[in-house]
N, C-alpha and C positions, 0 to 999 in steps of 0.2 A: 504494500500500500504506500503509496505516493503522499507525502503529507510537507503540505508549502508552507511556512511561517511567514511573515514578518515583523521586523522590527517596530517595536511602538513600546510607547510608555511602559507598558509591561514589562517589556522584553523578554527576557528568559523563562517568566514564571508564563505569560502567553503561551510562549510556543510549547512551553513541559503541558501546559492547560489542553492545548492542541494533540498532543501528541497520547497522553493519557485517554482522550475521548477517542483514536482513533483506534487506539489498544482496545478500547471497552469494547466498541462495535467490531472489532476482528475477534471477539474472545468467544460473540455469538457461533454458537455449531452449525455447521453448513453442511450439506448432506452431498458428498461428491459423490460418483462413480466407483472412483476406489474403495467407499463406505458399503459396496453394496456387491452380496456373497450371492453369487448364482446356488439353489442347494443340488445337490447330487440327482441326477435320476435315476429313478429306480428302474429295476428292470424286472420284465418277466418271460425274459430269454432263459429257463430255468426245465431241467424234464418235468414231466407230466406230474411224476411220482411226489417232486418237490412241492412243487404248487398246489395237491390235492394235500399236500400233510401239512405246509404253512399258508392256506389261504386266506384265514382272517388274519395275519402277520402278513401276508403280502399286501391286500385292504388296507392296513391301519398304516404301513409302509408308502401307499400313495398317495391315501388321504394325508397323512402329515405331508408329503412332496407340493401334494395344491397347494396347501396354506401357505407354507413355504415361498413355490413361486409366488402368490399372490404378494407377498410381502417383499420379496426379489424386485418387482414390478413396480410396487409403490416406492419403493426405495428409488429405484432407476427412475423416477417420475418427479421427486422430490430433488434427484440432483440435476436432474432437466433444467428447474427454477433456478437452482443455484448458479449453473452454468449462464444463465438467460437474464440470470441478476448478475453476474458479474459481465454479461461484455457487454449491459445494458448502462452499465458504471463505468466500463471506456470506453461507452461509445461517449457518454456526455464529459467526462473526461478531454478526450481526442477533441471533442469539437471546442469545448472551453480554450485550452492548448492551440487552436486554430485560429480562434479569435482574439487572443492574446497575441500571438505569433501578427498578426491584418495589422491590427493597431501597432504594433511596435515596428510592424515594417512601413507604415501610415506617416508617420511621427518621423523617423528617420528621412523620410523624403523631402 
């Protein structure tokens, strides 16, 4: 995170003021990608003989797998946002940066 100060009356205690506030809002959890565990799939590539003697274990083996993915899903959907929130914060960023850049090349002319 990019975090600009300047100098004024404050000075130092400003920018540590600036800087601690942007600690705070980095310290919130963001739900990326990397946060989010595909779970195993289960299989029932297994002989006939296994499957007839562990069927309600193979059942309760893919019902927990749904819930699972279903929560794999919301995960990967929540770090959607976070992705979507962060290049929506350098896109305004970049264009601020662009318009500071106008003016100061403005002024120099």
């Amino acid at each position: 995170m990019f975090v600009h100060t300047t100098r004024c009356a404050g000075g130092a205690a400003s920018g540590a003021a600036l800087v601690a506030a942007s600690l705070a809002n980095s310290a919130v959890a963001q739900t990326t990608a990397l946060d989010c565990v595909p779970p195993p799939v289960p299989t029932a590539d297994l002989p006939q003989d296994v499957i007839n003697e562990y069927r309600d274990e193979l059942g309760l083996e893919f019902s927990n797998y749904f819930t699972e993915a279903q929560h794999y899903l919301q995960c990967l959907q929540m770090a959607e946002e976070t992705a979507r929130q962060d290049i929506d914060t350098a896109l305004e960023a970049y264009a601020r940066l662009q318009v500071l850049h106008s003016d100061q090349k403005h002024i120099q002319e």
